[in-house]
MITOR-232151 format. One record per residue (C-alpha): residue in three letters; y, x, z. Coordinates in steps of 0.5 Angstrom, whole numbers, padded with zeros to 4 digits. Each point is the difference from the previous one (the first is absolute). Last residue first. Example, Ala and Ser with C-alpha at 12.3 -4.5 7.8 and 13.67 -1.06 7.14 Angstrom:
<pts>
<"SER" <-0002 0027 0014>> <"ALA" <-0007 -0002 0002>> 
</pts>
This chain:
<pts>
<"UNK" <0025 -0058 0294>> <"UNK" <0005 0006 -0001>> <"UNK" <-0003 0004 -0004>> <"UNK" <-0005 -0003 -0004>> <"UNK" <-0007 0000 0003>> <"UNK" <-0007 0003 -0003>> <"UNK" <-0004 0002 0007>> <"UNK" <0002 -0007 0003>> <"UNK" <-0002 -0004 -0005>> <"UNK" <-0006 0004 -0002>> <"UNK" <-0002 -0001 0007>> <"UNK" <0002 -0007 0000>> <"UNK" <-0004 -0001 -0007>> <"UNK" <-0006 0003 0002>> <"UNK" <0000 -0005 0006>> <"UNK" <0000 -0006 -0003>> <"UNK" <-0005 0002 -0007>> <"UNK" <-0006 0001 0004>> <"UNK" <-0005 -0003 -0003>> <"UNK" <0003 -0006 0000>> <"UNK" <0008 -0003 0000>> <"UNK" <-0004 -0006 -0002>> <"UNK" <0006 -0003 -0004>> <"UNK" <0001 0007 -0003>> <"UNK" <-0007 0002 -0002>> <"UNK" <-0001 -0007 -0002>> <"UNK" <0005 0000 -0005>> <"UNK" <0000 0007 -0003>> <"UNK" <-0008 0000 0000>> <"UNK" <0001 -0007 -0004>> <"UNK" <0005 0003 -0006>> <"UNK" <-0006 0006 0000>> <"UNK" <-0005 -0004 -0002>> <"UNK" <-0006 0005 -0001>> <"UNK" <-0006 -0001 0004>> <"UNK" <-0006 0003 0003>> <"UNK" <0003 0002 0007>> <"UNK" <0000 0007 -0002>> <"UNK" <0003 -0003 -0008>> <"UNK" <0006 -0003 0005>> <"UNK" <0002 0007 0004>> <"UNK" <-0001 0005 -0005>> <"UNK" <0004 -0004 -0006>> <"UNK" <0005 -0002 0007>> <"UNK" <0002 0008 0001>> <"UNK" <0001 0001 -0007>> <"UNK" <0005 -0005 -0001>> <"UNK" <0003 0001 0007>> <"UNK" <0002 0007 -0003>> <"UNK" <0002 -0003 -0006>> <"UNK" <0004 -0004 0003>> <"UNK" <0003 0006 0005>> <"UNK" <0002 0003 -0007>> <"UNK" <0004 -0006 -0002>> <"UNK" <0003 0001 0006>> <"UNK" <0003 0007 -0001>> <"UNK" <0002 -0001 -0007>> <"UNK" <0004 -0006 0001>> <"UNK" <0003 0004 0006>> <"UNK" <0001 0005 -0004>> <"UNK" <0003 -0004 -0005>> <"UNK" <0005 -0002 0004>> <"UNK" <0003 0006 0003>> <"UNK" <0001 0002 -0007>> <"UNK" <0003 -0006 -0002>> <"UNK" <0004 0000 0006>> <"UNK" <0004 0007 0000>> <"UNK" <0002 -0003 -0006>> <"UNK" <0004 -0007 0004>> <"UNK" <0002 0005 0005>> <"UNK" <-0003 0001 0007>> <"UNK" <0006 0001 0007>> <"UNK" <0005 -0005 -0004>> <"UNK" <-0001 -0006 0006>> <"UNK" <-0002 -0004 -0006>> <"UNK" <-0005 0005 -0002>> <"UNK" <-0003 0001 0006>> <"UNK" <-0002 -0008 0002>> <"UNK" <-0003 0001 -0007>> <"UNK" <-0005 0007 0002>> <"UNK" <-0001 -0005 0007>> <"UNK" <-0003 -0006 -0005>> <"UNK" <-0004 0005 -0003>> <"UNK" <-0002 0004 0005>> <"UNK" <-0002 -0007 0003>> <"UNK" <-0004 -0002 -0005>> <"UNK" <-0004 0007 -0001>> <"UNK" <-0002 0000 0007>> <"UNK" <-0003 -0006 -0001>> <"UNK" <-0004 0002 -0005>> <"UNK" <-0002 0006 0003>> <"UNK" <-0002 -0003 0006>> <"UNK" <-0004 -0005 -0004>> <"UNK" <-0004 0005 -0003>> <"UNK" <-0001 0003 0006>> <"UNK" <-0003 -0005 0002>> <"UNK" <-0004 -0001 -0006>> <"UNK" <-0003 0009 0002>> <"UNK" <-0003 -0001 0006>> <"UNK" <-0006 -0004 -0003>> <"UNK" <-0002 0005 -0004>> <"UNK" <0000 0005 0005>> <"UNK" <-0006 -0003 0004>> <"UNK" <-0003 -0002 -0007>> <"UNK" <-0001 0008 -0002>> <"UNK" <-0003 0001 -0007>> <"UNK" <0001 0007 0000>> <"UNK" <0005 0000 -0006>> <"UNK" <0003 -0007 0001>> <"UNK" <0002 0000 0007>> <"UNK" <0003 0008 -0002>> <"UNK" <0004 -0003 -0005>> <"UNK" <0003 -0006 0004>> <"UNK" <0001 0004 0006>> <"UNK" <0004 0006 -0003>> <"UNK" <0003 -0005 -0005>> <"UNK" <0002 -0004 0007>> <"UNK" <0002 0006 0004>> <"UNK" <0005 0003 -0006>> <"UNK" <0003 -0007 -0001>> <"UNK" <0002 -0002 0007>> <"UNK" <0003 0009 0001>> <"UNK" <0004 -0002 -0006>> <"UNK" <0003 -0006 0003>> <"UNK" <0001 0003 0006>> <"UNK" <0004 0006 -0004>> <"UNK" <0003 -0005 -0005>> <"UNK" <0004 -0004 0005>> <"UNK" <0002 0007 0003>> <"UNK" <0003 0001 -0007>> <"UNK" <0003 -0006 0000>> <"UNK" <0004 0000 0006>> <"UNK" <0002 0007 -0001>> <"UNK" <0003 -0001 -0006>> <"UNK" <-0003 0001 -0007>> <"UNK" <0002 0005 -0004>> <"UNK" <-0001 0000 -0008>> <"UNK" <0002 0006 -0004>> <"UNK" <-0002 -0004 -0006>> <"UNK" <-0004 0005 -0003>> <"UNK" <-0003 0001 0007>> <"UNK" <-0002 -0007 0002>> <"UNK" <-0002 -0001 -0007>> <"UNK" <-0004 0005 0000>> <"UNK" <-0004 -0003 0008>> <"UNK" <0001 -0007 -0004>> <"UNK" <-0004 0002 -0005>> <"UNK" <-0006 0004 0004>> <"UNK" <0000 -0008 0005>> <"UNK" <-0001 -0002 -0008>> <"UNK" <-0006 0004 -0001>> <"UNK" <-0004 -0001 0007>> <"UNK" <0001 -0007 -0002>> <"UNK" <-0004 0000 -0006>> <"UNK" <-0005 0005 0004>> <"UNK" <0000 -0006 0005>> <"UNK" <-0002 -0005 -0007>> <"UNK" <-0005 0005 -0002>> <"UNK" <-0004 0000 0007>> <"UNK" <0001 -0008 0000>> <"UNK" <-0003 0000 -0007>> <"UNK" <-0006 0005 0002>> <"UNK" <-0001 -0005 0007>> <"UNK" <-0002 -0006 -0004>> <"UNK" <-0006 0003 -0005>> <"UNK" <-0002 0005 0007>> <"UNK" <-0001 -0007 0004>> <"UNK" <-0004 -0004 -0006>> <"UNK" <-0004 0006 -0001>> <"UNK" <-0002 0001 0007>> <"UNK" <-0001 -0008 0001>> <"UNK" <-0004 -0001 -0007>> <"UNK" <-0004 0007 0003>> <"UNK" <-0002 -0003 0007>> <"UNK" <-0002 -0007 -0004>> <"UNK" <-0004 0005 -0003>> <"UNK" <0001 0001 -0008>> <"UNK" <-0002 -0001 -0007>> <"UNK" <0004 0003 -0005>> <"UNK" <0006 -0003 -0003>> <"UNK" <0004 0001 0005>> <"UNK" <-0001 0008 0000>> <"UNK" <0003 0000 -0007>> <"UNK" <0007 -0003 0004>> <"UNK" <-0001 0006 0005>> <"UNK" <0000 0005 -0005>> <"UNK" <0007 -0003 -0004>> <"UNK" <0003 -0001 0007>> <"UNK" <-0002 0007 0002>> <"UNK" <0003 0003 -0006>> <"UNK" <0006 -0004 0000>> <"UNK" <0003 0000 0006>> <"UNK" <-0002 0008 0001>> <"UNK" <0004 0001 -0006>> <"UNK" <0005 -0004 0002>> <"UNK" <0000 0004 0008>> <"UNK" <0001 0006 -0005>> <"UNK" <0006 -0002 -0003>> <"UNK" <0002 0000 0005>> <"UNK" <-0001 0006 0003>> <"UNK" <0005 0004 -0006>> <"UNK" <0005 -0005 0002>> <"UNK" <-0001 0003 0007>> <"UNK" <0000 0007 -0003>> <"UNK" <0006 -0001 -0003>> <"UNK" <0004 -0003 0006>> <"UNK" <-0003 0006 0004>> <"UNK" <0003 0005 -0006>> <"UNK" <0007 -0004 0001>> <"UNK" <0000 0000 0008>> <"UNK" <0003 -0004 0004>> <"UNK" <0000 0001 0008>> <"UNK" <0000 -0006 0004>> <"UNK" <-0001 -0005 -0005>> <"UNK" <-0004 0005 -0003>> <"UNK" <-0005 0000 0004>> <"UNK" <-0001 -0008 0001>> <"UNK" <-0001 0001 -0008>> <"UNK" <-0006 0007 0002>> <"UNK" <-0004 -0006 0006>> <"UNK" <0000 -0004 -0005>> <"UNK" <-0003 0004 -0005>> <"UNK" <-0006 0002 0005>> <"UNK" <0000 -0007 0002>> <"UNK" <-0003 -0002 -0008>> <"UNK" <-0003 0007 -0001>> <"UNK" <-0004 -0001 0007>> <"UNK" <-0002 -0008 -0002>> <"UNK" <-0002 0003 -0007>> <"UNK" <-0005 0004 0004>> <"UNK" <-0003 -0005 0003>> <"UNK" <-0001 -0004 -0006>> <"UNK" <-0003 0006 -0003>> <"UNK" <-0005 0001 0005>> <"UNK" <0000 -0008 0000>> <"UNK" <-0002 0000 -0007>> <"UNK" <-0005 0007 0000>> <"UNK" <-0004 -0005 0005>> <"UNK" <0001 -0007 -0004>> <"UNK" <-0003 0005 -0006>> <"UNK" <-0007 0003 0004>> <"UNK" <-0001 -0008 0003>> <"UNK" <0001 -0003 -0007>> <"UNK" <-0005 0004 -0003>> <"UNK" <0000 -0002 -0008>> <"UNK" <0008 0001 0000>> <"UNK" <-0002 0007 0004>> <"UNK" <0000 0003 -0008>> <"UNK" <0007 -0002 -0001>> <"UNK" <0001 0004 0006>> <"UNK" <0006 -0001 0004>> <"UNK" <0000 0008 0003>> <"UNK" <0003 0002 -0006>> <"UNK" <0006 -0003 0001>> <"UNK" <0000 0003 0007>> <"UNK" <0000 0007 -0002>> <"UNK" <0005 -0002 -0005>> <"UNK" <0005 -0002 0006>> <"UNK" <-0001 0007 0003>> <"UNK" <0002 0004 -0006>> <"UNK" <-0003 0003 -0005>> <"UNK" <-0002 0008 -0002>> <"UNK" <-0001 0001 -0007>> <"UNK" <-0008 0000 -0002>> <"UNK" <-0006 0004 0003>> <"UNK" <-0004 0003 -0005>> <"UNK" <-0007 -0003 -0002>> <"UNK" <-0005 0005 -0003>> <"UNK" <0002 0005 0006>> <"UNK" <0000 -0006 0005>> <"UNK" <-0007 -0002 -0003>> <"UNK" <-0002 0007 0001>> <"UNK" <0002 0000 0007>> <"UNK" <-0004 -0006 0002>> <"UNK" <-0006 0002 -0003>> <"UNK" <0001 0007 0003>> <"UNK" <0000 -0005 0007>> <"UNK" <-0005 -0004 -0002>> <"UNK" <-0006 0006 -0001>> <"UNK" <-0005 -0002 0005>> <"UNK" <0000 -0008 -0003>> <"UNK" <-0001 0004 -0007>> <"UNK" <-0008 0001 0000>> <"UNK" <-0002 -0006 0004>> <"UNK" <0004 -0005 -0004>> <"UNK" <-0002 0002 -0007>> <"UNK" <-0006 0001 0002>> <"UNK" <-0001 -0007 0003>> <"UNK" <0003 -0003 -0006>> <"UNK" <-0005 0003 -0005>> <"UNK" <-0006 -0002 0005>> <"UNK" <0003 -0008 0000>> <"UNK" <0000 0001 -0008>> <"UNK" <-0007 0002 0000>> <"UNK" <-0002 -0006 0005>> <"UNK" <0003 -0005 -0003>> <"UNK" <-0003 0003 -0007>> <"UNK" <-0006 0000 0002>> <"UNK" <0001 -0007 0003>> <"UNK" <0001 -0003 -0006>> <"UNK" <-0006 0004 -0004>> <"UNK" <0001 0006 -0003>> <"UNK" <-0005 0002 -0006>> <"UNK" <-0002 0008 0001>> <"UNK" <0001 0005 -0005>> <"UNK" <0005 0005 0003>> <"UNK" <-0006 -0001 0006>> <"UNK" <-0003 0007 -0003>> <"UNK" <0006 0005 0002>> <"UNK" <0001 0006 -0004>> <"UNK" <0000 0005 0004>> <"UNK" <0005 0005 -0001>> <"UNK" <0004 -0005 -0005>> <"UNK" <-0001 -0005 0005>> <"UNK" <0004 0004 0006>> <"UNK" <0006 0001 -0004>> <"UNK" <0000 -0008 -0002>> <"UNK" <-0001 -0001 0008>> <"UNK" <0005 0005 0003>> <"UNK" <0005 -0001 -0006>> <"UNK" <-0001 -0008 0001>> <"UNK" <0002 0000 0008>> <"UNK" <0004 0005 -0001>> <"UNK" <0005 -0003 -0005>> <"UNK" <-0002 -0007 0001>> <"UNK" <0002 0000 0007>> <"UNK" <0006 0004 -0001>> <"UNK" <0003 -0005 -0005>> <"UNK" <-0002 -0006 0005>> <"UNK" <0004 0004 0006>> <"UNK" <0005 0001 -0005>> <"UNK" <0001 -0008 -0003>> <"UNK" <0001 -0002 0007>> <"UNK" <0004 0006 0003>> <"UNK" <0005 -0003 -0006>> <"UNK" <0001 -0006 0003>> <"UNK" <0001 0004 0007>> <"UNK" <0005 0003 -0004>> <"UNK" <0003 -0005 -0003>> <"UNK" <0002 -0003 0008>> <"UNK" <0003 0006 0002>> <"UNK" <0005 0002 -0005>> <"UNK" <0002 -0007 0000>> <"UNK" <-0003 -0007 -0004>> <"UNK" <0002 -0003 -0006>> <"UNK" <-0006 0000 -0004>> <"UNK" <-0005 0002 0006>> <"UNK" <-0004 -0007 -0001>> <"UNK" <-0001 0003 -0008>> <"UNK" <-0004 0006 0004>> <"UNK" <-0004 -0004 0004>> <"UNK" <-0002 -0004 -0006>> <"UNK" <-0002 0006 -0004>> <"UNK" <-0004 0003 0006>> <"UNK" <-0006 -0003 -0003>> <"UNK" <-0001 0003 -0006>> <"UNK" <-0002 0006 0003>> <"UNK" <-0005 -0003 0004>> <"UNK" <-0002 -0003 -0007>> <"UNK" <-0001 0006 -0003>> <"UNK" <-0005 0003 0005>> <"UNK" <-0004 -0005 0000>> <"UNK" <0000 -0001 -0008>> <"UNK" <-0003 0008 0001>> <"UNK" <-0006 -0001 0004>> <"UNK" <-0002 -0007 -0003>> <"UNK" <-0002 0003 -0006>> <"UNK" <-0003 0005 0001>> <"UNK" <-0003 -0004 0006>> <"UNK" <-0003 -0005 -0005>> <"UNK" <0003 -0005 -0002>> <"UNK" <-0004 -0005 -0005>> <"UNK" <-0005 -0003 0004>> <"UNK" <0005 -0006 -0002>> <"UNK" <0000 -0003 0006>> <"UNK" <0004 0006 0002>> <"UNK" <0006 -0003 -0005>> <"UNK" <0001 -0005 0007>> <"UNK" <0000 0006 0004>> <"UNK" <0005 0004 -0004>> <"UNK" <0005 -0006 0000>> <"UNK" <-0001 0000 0007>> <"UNK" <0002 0007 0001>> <"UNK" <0007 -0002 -0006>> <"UNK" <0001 -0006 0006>> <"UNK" <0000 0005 0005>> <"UNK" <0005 0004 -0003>> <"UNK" <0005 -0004 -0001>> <"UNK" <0006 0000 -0005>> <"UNK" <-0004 -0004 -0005>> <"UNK" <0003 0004 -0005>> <"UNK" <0001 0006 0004>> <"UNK" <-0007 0000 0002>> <"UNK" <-0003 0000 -0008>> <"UNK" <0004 0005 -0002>> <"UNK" <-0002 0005 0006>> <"UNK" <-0008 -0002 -0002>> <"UNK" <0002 0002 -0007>> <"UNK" <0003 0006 0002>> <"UNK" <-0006 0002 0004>> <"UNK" <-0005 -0001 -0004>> <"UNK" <0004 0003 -0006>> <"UNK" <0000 0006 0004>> <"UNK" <-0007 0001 0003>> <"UNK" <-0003 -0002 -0006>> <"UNK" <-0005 -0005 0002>> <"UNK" <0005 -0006 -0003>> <"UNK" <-0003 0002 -0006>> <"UNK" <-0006 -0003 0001>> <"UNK" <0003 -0006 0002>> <"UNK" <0002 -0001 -0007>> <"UNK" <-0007 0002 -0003>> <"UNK" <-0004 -0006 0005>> <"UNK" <0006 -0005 -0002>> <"UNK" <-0002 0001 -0007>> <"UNK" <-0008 -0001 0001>> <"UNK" <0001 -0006 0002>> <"UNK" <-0006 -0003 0004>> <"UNK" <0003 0002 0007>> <"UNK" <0005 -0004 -0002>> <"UNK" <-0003 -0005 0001>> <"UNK" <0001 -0001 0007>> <"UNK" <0008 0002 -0001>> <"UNK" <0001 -0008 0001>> <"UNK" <-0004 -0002 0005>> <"UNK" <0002 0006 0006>> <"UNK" <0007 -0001 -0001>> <"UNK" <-0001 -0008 0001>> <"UNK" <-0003 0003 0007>> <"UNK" <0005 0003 0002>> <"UNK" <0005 -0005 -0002>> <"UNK" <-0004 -0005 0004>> <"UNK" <-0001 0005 0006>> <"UNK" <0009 0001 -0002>> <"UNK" <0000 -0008 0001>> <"UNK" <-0005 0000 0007>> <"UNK" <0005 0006 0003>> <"UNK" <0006 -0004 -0001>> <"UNK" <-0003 -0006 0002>> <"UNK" <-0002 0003 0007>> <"UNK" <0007 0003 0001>> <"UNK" <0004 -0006 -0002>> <"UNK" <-0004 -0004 0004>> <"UNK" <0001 0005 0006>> <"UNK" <0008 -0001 -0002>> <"UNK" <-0001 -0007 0001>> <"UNK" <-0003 0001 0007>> <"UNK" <0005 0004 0003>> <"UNK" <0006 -0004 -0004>> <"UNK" <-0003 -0007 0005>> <"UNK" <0000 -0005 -0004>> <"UNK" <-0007 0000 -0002>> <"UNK" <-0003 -0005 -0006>> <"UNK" <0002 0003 -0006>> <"UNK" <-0001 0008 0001>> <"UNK" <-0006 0000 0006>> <"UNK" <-0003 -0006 -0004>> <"UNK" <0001 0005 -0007>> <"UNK" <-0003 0006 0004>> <"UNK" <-0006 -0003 0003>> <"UNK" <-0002 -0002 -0007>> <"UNK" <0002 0006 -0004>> <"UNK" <-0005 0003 0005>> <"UNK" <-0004 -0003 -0001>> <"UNK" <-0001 0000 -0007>> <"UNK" <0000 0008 0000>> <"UNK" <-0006 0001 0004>> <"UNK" <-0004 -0005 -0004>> <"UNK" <0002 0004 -0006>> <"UNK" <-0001 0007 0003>> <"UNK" <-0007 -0001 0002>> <"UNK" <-0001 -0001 0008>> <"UNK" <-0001 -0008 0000>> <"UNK" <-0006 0001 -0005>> <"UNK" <-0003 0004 0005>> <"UNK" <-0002 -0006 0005>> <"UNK" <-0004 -0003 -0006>> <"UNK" <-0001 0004 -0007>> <"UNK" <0003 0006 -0001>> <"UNK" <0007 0003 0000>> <"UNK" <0004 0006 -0002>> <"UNK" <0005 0004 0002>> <"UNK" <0004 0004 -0005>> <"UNK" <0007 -0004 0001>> <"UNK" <0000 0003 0007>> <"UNK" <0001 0006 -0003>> <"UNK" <0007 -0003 -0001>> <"UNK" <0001 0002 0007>> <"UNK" <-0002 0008 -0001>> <"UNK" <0005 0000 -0005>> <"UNK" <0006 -0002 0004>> <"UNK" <-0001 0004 0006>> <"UNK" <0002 0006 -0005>> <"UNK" <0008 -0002 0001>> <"UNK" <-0001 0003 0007>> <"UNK" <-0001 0007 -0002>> <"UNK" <0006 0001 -0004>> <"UNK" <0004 -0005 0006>> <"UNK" <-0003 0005 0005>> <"UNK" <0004 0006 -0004>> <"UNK" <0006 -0004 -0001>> <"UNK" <0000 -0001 0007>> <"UNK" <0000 0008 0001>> <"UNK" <0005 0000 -0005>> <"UNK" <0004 -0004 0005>> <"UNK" <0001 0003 0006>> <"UNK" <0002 0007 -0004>> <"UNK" <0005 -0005 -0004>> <"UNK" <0004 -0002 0006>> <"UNK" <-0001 -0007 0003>> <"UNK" <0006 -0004 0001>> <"UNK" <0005 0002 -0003>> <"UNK" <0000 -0006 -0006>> <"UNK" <-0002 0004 -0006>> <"UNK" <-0006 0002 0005>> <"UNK" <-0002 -0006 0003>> <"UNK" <0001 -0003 -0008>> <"UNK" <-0004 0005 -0004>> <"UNK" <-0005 -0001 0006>> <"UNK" <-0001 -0008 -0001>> <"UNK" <-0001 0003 -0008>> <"UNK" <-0005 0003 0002>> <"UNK" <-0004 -0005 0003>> <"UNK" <0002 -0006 -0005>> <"UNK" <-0002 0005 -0005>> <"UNK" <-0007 0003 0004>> <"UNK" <-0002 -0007 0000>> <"UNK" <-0005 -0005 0003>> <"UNK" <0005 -0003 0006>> <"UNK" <-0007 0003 0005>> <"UNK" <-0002 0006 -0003>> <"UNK" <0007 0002 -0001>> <"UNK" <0002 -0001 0007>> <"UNK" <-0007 0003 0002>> <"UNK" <0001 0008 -0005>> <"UNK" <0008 0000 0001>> <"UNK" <-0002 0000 0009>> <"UNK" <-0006 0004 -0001>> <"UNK" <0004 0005 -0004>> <"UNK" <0007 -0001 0004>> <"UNK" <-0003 0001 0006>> <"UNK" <-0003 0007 -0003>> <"UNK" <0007 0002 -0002>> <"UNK" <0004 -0001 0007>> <"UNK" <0004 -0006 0002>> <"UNK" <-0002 -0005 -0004>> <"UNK" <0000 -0005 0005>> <"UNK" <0006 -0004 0000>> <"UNK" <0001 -0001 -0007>> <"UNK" <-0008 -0001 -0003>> <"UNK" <-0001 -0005 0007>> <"UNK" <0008 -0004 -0002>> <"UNK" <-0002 -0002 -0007>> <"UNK" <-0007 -0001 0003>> <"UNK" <0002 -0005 0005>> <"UNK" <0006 -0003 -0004>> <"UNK" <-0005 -0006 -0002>> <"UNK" <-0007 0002 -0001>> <"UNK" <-0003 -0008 -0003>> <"UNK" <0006 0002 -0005>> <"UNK" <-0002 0006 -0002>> <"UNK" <-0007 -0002 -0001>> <"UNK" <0003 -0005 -0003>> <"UNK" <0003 0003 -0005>> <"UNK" <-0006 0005 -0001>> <"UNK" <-0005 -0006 -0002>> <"UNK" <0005 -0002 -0005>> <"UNK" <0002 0006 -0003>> <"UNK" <-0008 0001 -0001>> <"UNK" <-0002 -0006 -0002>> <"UNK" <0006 0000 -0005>> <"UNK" <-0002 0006 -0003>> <"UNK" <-0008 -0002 0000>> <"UNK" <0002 -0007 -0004>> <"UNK" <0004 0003 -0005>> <"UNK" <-0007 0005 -0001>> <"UNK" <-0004 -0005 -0001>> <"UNK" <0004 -0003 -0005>> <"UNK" <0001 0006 -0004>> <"UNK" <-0007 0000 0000>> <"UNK" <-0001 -0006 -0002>> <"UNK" <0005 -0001 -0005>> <"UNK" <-0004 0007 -0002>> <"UNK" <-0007 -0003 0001>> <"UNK" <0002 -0006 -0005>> <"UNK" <0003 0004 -0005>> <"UNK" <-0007 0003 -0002>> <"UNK" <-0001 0008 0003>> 
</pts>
């Protein structure tokens, strides 16, 4: 081979791994969230996860991008591994599809209407639909069918310069005794599992072996074993994708490697045994490009069909490979639902982030909930575990914040950016409440170091403000969590109350302090409090209004509060007479 072939051989061989990531980004484009969403809902027993794994799979081109979508279901909790290995399995045999389309490259023309059959014509075409659809549609849909189409055309023009450059090879007698050697059942396997781990693809390793068929070179002994190797050498993108994951989610990238394991181990014991009895007489036999699709279909399928029964031992034996790790708590539960796998799958991450959202809310209230516990009844070990809480409610902020601003940088519906946008404001108010929570905590130790007793004026003051804050949490928090607009809209005016409210305490606290009922250091606490308590109604309505406005496609919350209040809409009136009445001073 001169150098010339092997530049056009390496440059072939670009062509056909950018075609391939090409067409198969599109392809997951064009399907949007559907497929993401079928593989997560519908696998519920073995034989739906096979066909489900093998179609999605067929249609993204990549047993990888599959497989690793699983590592994610199952890291996150959403999917348990015995769901996953049967996609697993569907996705080996999915994978083999890829082949059979590359055997397009074989088709050849005539003369006259058959010409516009042959591989060159074909291909020319469709680079033209494609590059129109690319650059002259507006439409996302249609560019990304541009990109599958030329996709497609640039890895049947890599195909095809595969093909040219190792033609004369079939004259060299050194490639003829190196690919002898790759008769050896073991070195046929390793090289094939090598070469796989490099290109990190298994079907670009198959295509490879298609375009080196040209050379009438491979023969089945040859092909038999490569095959094998390069489905082995195919888990190793999934098992990289699972650095970092859970228990579970390493062993569902390990079931990958083992399934292909096994497949080898039975599939070449039964028929290397077998030829030693009977010495088969195809051995010998050139493979064409088909042949090789076909042989590497066959061996997937066997693999499938012999270990689909048995996915519960496959199941317990990953477990016994895998052992579970040190229990953790319920935040790192939701820490691993935010997937950086689901990034590339923006309606699988924005439902792990309102989950988590949602679940930070409950911690943020449930905190609050424990500091107005301990006005009443301080505890030191409670205060600790509302320290301890807080910091959670950070992590949570950070983490969601991290995960959602990657999701920005994706391409998104305008219902995604509202989603995104809504969860990107509600995790700094949810924070903020959980700050509040912490220093309404400080008040109530200090209330107790300092012995500090507030005068019955004051401390029913305190109850019915208590009562106001504790109804606009539990309406702000639940609004947000079930996307309830109706109850949304009753929480600005309590807002106002609380307000209010806060105002005349104030002014009522120094009425008191001139008549010596409250002292100037019962004053501070009792401010602060307040303090506290209206900055938590804030926040509140900063939830409440985030809903509000990006439901009705915008997002000026100085605007919202104007006309709300001039326009005294949607009701804002009469919920703020009710709260009026329900959360009265004494004495009003």
């Amino acid at each position: 081979m001169e150098l010339s072939d092997l530049i056009s051989l390496l440059g072939g061989v670009a062509l056909f791994l950018f075609g391939m990531t090409l067409m198969g980004e599109g392809l997951k484009k064009v399907a949007g969230s559907k497929l993401e969403l079928v593989l997560y809902k519908l696998s519920s027993s073995p034989i739906k996860g096979v066909l489900l794994g093998t179609g999605v799979t067929a249609i993204i081109q990549s047993s990888s991008a599959t497989s690793v979508m699983v590592v994610g279901f199952v890291n996150s909790g959403m999917m348990k591994v015995r769901q996953a290995i049967g996609i697993v399995l569907g996705a080996i045999l999915g994978t083999s599809v890829t082949g059979w389309i590359l055997c397009l490259s074989d088709l050849q023309g005539g003369a006259g209407w058959v010409a516009l059959l042959s591989t060159a014509t074909l291909t020319g075409v469709v680079a033209v639909a494609g590059i129109i659809l690319r650059m002259f549609c507006h439409s996302q849909t249609k560019r990304h069918v541009g990109d599958i189409l030329l996709g497609f055309a640039v890895l049947m023009f890599g195909m095809q310069a595969m093909s040219g450059a190792v033609a004369p090879l079939r004259e060299s007698q050194a490639f003829l005794d190196l690919l002898t050697t790759f008769s050896n059942p073991l070195l046929g396997i390793l090289v094939g599992m090598a070469f796989t781990c490099v290109l990190q693809s298994a079907s670009a390793a198959v295509g490879i072996l298609q375009a080196l068929a040209a050379t009438g070179a491979i023969t089945f002994a040859v092909a038999y074993p490569l095959t094998m190797g390069i489905a082995i050498g195919a888990a190793m993108p999934v098992l990289l994708s699972s650095l970092g994951a859970n228990t579970s989610g390493k062993r569902t990238a390990f079931v990958y490697l083992l399934i292909d394991v096994l497949g080898v181990v039975i599939w070449g014991s039964v028929f290397y045994g077998v030829n030693a009895a009977v010495h088969f007489s195809f051995l010998e036999m050139s493979l064409s490009s088909m042949q090789i699709a076909l042989l590497n279909t066959v061996f997937r399928l066997a693999t499938v069909l012999v270990l689909t029964p048995v996915i519960g031992l496959l199941e317990k034996l990953v477990c016994r490979l895998i052992p579970n790790r040190e229990p953790t708590g319920p935040e790192e539960e939701d820490f691993d639902r935010l997937e950086s796998r689901f990034v590339q799958h923006p309606a699988l991450a924005l439902e792990q982030s309102r989950q988590a959202v949602n679940n930070m809310a409950g911690e943020a209230k449930a905190n609050l909930e424990d500091a107005f516990y301990l006005l009443r009844d301080y505890q030191e070990k409670k205060f600790q575990f509302i320290l301890h809480r807080e910091d959670i409610i950070d992590k949570y902020e950070d983490k969601l914040g991290s995960y959602l601003i990657q999701l920005t940088g994706k391409e998104l519906t305008s219902q995604q950016n509202k989603e995104v946008t809504k969860y990107l404001h509600a995790i700094g108010d949810l924070e903020r409440i959980g700050d509040h929570a912490m220093n309404i905590a400080e008040c109530a130790k200090e209330i107790q170091e300092k012995n500090v007793v507030f005068s019955k004026e004051a401390s029913q003051e305190l109850d019915v403000l208590f009562a106001a804050v504790q109804e606009i949490v539990y309406n702000a928090i639940t609004a947000f969590s079930t996307n309830d607009l109706e109850l949304a809209y009753r929480v600005e005016p309590l807002e106002e109350l609380i307000d209010s409210l806060c105002d005349e305490m104030k002014l009522h606290h120094v009425d008191r302090l001139q008549q010596g009922i409250c002292t100037l250091h019962q004053g501070f606490v009792f401010n602060d409090l307040l303090t506290n308590y209206e900055r938590v109604s804030d926040h509140c309505s900063n939830l409440a209004v985030a809903m509000i406005e990006l439901e009705s496609d915008a997002f000026d919350t100085h605007q919202y509060m104007i006309s709300l209040k001039q326009a005294r809409s949607h009701g804002f009136d009469r919920y703020y007479a009710e709260y009026r009445q329900k959360f009265s001073l004494p004495g009003d």
